[in-house]
PQR file of N, CA, C, O and H, with PARSE charges and radii, in Angstrom:
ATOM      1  N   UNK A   1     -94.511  36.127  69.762 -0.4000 1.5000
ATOM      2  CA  UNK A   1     -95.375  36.242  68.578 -0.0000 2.0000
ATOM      3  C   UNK A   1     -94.692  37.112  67.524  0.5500 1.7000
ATOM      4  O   UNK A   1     -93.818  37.886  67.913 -0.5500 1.4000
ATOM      5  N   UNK A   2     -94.982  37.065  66.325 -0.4000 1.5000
ATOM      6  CA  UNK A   2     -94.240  37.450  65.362 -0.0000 2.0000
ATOM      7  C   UNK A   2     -95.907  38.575  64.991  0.5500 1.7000
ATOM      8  O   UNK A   2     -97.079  38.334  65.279 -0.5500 1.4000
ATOM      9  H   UNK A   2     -95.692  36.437  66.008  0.4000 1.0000
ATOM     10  N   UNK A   3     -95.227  39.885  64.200 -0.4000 1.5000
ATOM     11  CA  UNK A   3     -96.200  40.785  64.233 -0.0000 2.0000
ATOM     12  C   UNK A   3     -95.517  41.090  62.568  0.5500 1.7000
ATOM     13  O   UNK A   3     -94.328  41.256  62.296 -0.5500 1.4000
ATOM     14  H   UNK A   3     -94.275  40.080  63.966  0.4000 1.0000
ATOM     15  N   UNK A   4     -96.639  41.093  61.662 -0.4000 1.5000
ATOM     16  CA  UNK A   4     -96.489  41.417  60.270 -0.0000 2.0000
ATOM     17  C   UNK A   4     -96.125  43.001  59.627  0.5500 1.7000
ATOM     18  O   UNK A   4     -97.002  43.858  59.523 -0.5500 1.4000
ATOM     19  H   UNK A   4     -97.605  40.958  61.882  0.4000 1.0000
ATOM     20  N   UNK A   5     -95.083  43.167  59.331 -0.4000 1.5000
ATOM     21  CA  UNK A   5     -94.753  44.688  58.993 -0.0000 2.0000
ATOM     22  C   UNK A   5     -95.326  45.158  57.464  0.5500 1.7000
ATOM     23  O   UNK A   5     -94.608  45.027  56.473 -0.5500 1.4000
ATOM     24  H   UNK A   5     -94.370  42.470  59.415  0.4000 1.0000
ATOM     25  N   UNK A   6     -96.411  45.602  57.398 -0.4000 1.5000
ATOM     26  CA  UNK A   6     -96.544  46.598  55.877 -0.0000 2.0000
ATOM     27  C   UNK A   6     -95.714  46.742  54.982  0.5500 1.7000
ATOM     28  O   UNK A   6     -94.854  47.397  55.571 -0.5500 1.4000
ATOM     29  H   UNK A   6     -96.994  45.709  58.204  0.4000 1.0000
ATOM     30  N   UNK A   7     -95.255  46.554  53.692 -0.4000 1.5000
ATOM     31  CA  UNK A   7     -94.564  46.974  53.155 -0.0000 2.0000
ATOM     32  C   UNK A   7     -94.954  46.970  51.247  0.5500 1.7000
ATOM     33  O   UNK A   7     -94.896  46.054  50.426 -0.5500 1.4000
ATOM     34  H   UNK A   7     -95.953  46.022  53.214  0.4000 1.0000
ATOM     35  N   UNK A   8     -95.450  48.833  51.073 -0.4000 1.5000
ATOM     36  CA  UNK A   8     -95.913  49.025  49.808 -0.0000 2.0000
ATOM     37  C   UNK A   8     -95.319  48.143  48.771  0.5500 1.7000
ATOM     38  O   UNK A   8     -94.157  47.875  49.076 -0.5500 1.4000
ATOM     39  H   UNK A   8     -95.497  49.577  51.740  0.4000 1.0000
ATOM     40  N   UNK A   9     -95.730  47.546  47.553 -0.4000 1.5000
ATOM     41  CA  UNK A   9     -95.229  46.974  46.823 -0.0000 2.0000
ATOM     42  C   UNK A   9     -94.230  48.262  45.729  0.5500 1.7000
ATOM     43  O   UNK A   9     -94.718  49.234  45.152 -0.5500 1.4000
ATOM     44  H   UNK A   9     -96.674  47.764  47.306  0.4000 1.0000
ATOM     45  N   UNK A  10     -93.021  47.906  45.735 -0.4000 1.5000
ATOM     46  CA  UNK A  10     -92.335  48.983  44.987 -0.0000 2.0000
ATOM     47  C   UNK A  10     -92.668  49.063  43.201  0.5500 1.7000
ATOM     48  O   UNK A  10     -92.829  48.141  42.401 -0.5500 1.4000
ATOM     49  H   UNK A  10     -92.625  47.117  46.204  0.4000 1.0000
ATOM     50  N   UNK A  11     -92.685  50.277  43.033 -0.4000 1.5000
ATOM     51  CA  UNK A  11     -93.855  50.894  41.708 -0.0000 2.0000
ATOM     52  C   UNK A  11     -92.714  50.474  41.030  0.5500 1.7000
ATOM     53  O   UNK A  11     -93.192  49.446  40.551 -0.5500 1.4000
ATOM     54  H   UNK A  11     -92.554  51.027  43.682  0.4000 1.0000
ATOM     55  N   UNK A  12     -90.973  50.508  40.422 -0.4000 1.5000
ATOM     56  CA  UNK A  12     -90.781  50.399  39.366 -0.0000 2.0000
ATOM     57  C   UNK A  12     -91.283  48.596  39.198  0.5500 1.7000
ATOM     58  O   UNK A  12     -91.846  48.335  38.136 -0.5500 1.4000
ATOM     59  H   UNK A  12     -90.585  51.343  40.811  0.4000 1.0000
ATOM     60  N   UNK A  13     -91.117  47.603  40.039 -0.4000 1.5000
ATOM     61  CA  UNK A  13     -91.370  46.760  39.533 -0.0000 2.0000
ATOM     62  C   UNK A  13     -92.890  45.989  39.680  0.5500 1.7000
ATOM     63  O   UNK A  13     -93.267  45.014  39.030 -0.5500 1.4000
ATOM     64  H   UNK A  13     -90.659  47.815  40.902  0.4000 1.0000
ATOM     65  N   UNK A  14     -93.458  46.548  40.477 -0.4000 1.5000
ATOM     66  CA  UNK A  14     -94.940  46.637  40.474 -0.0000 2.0000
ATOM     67  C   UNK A  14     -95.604  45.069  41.042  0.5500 1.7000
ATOM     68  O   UNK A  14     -96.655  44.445  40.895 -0.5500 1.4000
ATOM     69  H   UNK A  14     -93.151  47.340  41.004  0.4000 1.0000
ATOM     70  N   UNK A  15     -94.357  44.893  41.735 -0.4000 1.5000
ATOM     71  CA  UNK A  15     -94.646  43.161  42.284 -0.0000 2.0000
ATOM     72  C   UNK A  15     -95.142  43.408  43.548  0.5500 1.7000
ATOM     73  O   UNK A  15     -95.012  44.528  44.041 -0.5500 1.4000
ATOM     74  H   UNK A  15     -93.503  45.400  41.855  0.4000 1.0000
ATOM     75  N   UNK A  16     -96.048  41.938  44.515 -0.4000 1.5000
ATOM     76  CA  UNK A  16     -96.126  42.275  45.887 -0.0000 2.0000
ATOM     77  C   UNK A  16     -95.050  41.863  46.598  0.5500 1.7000
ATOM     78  O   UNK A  16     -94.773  40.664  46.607 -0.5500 1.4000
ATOM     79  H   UNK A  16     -96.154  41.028  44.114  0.4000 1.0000
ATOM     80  N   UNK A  17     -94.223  42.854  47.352 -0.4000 1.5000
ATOM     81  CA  UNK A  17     -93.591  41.873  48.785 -0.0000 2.0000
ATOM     82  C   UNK A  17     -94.253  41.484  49.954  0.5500 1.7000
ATOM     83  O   UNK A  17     -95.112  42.030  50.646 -0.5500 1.4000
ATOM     84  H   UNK A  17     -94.448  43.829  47.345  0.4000 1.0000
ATOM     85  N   UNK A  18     -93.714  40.514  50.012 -0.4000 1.5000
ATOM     86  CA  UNK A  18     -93.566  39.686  51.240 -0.0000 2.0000
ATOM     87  C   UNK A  18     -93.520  40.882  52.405  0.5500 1.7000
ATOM     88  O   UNK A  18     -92.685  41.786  52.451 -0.5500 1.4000
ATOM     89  H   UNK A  18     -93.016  40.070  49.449  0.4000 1.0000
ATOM     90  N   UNK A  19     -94.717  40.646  53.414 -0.4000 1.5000
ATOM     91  CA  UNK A  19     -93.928  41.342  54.275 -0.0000 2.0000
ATOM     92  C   UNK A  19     -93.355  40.746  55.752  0.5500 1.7000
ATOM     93  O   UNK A  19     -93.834  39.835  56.427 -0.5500 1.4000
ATOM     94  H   UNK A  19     -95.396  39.912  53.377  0.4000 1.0000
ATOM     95  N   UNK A  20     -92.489  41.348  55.944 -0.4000 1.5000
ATOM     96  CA  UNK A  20     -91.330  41.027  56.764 -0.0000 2.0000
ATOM     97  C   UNK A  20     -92.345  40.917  58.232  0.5500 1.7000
ATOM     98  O   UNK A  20     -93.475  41.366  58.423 -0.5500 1.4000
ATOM     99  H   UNK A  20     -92.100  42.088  55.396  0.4000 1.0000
ATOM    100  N   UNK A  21     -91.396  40.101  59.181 -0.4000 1.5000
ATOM    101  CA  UNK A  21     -92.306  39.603  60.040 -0.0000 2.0000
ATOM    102  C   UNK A  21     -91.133  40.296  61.711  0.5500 1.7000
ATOM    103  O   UNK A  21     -89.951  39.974  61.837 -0.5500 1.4000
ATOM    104  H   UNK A  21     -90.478  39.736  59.026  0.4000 1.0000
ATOM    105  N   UNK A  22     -91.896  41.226  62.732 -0.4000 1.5000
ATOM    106  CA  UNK A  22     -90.592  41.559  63.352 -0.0000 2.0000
ATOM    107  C   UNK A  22     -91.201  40.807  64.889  0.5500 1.7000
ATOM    108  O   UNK A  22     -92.222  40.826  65.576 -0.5500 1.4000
ATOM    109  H   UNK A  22     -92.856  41.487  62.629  0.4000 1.0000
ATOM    110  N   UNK A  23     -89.981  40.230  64.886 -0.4000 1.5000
ATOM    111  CA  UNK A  23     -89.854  39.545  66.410 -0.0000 2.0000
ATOM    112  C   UNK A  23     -90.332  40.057  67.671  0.5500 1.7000
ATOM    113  O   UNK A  23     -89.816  41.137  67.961 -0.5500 1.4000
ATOM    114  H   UNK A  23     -89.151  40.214  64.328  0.4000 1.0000
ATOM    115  N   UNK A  24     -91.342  39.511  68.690 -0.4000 1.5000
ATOM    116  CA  UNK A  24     -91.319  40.169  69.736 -0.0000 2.0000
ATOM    117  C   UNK A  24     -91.871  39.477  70.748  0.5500 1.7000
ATOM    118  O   UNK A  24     -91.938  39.974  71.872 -0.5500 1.4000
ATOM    119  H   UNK A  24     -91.760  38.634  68.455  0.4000 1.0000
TER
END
């Protein structure tokens, strides 16, 4: 199963990321 990692959207460009998905 793949488990979804958090990742704040960075303030200078104020976009959402994707968050990264870690193997397990």
């Amino acid at each position: 199963k793949k488990y979804p990692i958090e990742i704040k959207s960075s303030p200078e460009t104020e976009k959402y990321i994707e968050p990264d998905y870690l193997e397990c």
